[in-house]
VOPA-371957 format. One record per residue (C-alpha): x, y, z; residue number from 0; residue in one letter. Coordinates in Angstrom, 3 decimals, decimal comma. Each point is the difference from the previous one (the first is absolute). Layout:
rec X->X | Y->Y | Z->Z | n->NUM | res->a
...
REM end
This chain:
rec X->0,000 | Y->0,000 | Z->0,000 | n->0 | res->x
rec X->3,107 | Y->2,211 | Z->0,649 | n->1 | res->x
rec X->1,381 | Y->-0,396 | Z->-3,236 | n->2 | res->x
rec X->-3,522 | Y->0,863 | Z->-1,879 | n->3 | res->x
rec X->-0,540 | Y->3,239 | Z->2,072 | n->4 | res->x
rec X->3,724 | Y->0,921 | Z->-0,645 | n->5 | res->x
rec X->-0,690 | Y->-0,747 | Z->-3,673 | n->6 | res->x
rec X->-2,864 | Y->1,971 | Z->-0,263 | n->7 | res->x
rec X->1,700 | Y->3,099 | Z->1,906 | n->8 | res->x
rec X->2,405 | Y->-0,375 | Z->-2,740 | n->9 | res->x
rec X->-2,426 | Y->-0,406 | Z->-2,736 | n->10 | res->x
rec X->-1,746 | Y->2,801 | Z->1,382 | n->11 | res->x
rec X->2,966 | Y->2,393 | Z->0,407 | n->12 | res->x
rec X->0,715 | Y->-0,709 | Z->-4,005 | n->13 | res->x
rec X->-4,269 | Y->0,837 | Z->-0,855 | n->14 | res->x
rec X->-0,592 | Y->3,832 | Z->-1,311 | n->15 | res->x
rec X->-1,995 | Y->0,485 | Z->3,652 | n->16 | res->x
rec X->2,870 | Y->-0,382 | Z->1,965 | n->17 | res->x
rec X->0,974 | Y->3,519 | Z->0,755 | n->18 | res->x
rec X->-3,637 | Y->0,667 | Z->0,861 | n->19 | res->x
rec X->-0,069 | Y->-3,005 | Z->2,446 | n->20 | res->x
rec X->2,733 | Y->1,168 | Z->1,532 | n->21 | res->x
rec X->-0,915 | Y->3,061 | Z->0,457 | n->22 | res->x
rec X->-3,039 | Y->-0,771 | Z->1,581 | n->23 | res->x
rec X->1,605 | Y->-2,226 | Z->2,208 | n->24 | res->x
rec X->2,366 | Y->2,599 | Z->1,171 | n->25 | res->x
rec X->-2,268 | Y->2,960 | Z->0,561 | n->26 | res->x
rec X->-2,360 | Y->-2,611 | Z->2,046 | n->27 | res->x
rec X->2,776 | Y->-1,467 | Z->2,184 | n->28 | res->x
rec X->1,063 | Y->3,444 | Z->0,902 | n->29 | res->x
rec X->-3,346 | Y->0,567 | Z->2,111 | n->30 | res->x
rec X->-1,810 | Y->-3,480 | Z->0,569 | n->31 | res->x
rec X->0,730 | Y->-2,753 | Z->-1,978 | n->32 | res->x
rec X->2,932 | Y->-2,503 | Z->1,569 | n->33 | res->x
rec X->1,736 | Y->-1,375 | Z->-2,661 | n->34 | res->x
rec X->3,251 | Y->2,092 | Z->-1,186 | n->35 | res->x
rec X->0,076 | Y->0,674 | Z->-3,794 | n->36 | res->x
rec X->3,284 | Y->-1,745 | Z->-0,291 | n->37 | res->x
rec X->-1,778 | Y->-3,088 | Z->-0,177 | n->38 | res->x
rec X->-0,826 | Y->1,473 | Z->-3,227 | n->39 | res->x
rec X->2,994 | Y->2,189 | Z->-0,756 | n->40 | res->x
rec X->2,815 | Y->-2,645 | Z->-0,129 | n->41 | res->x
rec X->-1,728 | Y->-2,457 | Z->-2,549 | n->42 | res->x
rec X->-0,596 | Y->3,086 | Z->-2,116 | n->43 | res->x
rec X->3,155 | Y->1,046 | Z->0,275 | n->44 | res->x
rec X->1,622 | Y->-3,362 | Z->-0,349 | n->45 | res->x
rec X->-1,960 | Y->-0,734 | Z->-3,055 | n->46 | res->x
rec X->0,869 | Y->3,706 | Z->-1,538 | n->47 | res->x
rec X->3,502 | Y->1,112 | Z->1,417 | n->48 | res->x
rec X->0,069 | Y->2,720 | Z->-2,231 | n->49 | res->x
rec X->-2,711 | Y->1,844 | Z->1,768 | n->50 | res->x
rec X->1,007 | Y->-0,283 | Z->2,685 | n->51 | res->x
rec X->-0,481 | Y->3,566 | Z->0,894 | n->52 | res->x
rec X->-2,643 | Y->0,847 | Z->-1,175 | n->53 | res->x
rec X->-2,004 | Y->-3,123 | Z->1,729 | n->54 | res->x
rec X->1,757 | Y->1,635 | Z->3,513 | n->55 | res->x
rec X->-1,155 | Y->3,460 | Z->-1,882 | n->56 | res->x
rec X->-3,787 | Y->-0,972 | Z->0,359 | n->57 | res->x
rec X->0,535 | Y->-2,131 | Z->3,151 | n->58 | res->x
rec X->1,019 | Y->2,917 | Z->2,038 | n->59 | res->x
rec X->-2,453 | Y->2,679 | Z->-1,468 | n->60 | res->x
rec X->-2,748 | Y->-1,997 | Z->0,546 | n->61 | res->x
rec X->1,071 | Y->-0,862 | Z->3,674 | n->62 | res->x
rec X->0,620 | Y->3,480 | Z->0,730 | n->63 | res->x
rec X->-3,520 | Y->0,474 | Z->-1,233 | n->64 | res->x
rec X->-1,577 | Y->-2,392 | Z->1,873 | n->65 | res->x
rec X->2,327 | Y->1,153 | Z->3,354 | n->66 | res->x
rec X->-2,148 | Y->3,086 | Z->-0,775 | n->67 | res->x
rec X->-2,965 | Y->-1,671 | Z->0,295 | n->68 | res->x
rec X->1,052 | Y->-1,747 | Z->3,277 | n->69 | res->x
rec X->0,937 | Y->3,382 | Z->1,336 | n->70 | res->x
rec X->-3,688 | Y->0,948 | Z->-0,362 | n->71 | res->x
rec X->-1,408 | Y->-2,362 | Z->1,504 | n->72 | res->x
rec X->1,733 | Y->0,714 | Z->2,618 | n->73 | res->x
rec X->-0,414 | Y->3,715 | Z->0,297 | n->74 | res->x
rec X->-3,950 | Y->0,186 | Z->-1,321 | n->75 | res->x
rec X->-1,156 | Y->-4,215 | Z->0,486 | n->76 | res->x
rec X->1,459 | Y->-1,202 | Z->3,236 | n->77 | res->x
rec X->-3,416 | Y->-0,789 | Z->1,510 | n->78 | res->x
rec X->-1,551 | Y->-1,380 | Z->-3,081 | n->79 | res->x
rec X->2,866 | Y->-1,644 | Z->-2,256 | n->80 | res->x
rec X->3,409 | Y->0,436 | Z->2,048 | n->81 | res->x
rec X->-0,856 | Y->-2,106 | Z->3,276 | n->82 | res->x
rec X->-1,829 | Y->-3,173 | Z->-2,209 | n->83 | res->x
rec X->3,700 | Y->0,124 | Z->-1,688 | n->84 | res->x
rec X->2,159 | Y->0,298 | Z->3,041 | n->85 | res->x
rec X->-2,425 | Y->-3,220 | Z->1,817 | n->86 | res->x
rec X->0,871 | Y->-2,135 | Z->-3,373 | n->87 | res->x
rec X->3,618 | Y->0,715 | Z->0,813 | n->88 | res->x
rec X->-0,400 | Y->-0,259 | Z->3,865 | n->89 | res->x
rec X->1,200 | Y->3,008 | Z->0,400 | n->90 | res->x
rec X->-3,312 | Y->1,756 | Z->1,435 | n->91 | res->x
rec X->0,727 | Y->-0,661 | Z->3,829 | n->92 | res->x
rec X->4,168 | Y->1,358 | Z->-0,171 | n->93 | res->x
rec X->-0,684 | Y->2,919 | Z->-2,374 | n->94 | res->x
rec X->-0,221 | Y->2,848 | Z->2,333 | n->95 | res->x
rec X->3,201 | Y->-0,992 | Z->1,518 | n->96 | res->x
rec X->1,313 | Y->-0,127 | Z->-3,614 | n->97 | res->x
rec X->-1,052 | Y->3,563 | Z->-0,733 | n->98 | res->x
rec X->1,564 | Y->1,088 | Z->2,908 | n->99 | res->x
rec X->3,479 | Y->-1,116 | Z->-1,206 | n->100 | res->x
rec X->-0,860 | Y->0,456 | Z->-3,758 | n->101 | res->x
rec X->-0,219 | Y->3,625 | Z->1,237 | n->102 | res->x
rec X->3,469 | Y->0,362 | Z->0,360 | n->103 | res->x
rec X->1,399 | Y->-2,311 | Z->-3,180 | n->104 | res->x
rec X->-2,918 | Y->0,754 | Z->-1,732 | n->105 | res->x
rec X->2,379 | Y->0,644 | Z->-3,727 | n->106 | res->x
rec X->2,395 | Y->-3,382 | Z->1,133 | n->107 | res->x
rec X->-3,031 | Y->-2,178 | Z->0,751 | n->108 | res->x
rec X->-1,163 | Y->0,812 | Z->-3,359 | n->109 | res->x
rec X->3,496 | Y->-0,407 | Z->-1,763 | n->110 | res->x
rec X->0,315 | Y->-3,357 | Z->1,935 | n->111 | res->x
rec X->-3,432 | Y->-1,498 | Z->-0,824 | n->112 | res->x
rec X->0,060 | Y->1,187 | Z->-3,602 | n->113 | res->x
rec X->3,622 | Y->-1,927 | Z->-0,529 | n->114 | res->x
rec X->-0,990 | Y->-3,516 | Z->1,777 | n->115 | res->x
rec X->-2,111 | Y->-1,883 | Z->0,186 | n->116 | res->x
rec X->-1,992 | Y->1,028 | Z->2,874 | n->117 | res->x
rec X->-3,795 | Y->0,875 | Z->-0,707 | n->118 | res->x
rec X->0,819 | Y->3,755 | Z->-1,177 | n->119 | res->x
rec X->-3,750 | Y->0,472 | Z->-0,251 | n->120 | res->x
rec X->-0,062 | Y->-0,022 | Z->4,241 | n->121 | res->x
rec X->2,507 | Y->2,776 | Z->-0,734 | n->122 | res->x
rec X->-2,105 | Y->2,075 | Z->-2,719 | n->123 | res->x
rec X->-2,771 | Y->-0,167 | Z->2,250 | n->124 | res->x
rec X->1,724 | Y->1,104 | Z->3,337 | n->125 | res->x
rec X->1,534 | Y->2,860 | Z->-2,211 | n->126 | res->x
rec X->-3,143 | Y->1,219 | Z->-0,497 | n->127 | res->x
rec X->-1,775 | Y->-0,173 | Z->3,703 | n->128 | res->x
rec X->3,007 | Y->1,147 | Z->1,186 | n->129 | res->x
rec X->0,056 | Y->2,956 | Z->-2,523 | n->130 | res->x
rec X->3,778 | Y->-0,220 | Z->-0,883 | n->131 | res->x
rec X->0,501 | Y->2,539 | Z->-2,616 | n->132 | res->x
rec X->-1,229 | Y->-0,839 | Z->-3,219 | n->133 | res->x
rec X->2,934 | Y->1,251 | Z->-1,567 | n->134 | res->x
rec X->2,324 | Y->-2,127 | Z->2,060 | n->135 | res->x
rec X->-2,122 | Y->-3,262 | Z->-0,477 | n->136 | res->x
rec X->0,240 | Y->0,506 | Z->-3,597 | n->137 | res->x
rec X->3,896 | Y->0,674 | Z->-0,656 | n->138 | res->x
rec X->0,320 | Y->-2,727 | Z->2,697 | n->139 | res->x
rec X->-2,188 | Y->-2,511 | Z->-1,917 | n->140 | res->x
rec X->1,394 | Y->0,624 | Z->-3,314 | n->141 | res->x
rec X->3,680 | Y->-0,237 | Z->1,337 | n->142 | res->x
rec X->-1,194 | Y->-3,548 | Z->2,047 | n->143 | res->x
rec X->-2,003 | Y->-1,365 | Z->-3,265 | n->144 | res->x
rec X->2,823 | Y->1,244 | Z->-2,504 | n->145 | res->x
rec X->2,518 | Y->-1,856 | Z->1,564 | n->146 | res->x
rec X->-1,600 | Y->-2,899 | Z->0,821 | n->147 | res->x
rec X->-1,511 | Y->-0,366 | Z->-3,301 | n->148 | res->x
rec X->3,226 | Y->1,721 | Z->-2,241 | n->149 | res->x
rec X->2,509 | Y->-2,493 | Z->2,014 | n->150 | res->x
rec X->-1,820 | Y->-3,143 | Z->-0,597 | n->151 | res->x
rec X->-0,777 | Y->0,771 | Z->-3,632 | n->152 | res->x
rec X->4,084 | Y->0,727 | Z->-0,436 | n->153 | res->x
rec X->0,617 | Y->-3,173 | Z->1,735 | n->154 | res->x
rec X->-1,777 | Y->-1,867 | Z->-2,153 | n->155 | res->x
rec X->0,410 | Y->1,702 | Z->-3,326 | n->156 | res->x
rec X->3,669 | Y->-0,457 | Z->0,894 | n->157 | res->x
rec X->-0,039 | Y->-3,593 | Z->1,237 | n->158 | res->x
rec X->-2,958 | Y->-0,855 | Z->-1,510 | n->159 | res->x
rec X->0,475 | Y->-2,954 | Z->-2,116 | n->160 | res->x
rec X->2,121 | Y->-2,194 | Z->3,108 | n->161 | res->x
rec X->-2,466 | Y->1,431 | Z->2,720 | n->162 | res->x
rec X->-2,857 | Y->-1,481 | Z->-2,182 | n->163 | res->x
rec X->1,978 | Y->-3,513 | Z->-0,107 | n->164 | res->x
rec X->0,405 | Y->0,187 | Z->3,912 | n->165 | res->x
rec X->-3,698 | Y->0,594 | Z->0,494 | n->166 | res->x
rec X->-1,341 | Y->-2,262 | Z->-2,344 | n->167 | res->x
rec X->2,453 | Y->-3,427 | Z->1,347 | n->168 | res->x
rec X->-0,890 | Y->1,206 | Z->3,888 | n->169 | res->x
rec X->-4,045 | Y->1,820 | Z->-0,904 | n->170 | res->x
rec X->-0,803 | Y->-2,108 | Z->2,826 | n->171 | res->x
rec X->2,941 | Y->1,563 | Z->2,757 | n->172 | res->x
rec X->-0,736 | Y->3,743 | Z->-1,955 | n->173 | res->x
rec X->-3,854 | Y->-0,731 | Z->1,331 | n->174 | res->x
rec X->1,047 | Y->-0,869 | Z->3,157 | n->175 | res->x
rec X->2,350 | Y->2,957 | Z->0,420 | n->176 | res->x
rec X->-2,759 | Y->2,265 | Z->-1,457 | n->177 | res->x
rec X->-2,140 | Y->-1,107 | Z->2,606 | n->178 | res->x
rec X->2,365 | Y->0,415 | Z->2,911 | n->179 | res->x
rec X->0,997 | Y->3,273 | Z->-0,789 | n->180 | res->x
rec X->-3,455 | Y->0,919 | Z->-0,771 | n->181 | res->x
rec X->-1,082 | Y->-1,043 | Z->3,668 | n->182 | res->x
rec X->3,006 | Y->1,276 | Z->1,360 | n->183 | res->x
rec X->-1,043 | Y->3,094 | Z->-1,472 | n->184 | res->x
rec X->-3,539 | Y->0,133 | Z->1,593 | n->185 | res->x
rec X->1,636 | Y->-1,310 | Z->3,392 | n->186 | res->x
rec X->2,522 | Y->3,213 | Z->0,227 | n->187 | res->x
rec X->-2,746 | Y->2,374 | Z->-0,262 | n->188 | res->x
rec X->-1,513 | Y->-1,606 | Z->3,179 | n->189 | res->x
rec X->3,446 | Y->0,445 | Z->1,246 | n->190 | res->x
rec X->-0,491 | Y->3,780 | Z->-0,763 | n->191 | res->x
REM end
């Protein structure tokens, strides 16, 4: 089953809709939806190394874009949208101690969120109730998502061809390792 949904990621990054899926998938993950658009991102790129940048191009815009939507619900849909989000994520019950520190590394919380994996959309949304300055939430998201995005799409566009070897012998480790850091992601923010 592995293999077929790698296959079709692949597949999928090669079809003429695969810059729109992805950016979909990017502007939702930035502000509710919990899967990262590198899922996406690194079949695309693997299957089309020479664009590269302009697949991390679209990838960040449309997670900046979608950090702005996180950032109002935050600021105008707490109540309604915001706290539904933060119970999916268990993060309902620690958030006021959160904003409390997110006060004061308001600009690194959103550079460190937007660069691993932990859920950055936690971070759009606490941007928002917390009312960091729009202007600093934005030059800090598209600095995060810019070099997150730009670094793995060099990466692979420059090791592409042996890095798409390595993952298709050991899809099953890559899966596991996705997985881990994934969690491990979600588990830091708890940490937070």
């Amino acid at each position: 089953m592995l293999r077929r949904l790698y296959d079709w990621t692949i597949s999928l990054a090669q079809s003429p809709h695969a810059l729109w899926a992805l950016a979909i998938v990017s502007f939702v993950e930035s502000s509710f939806f919990p899967i990262p658009p590198d899922v996406l991102m690194i079949p695309m790129i693997i299957a089309r190394p020479s664009r590269a940048f302009v697949i991390a191009g679209i990838a960040t815009l449309a997670s900046v874009a979608g950090a702005l939507l996180g950032y109002y619900i935050g600021a105008a849909l707490m109540e309604t949208v915001g706290q539904p989000i933060l119970e999916i994520y268990g993060k309902a019950d620690s958030f006021e101690e959160m904003s409390a520190v997110f006060n004061e590394y308001g600009a690194w919380a959103v550079v460190v969120a937007g660069v691993t994996f932990l859920p950055f959309k936690v971070i759009t949304i606490a941007s928002g109730v917390t009312g960091l300055p729009l202007s600093v939430f934005i030059v800090s998201s598209i600095f995060a998502r810019a070099l997150r995005f730009f670094l793995v799409a060099a990466l692979l566009w420059k090791f592409g061809a042996p890095i798409r070897d390595f993952i298709e012998k050991r899809l099953g480790l890559m899966f596991i390792l996705f997985c881990v850091l994934l969690i491990g992601g979600f588990a830091m923010i708890g940490l937070l």
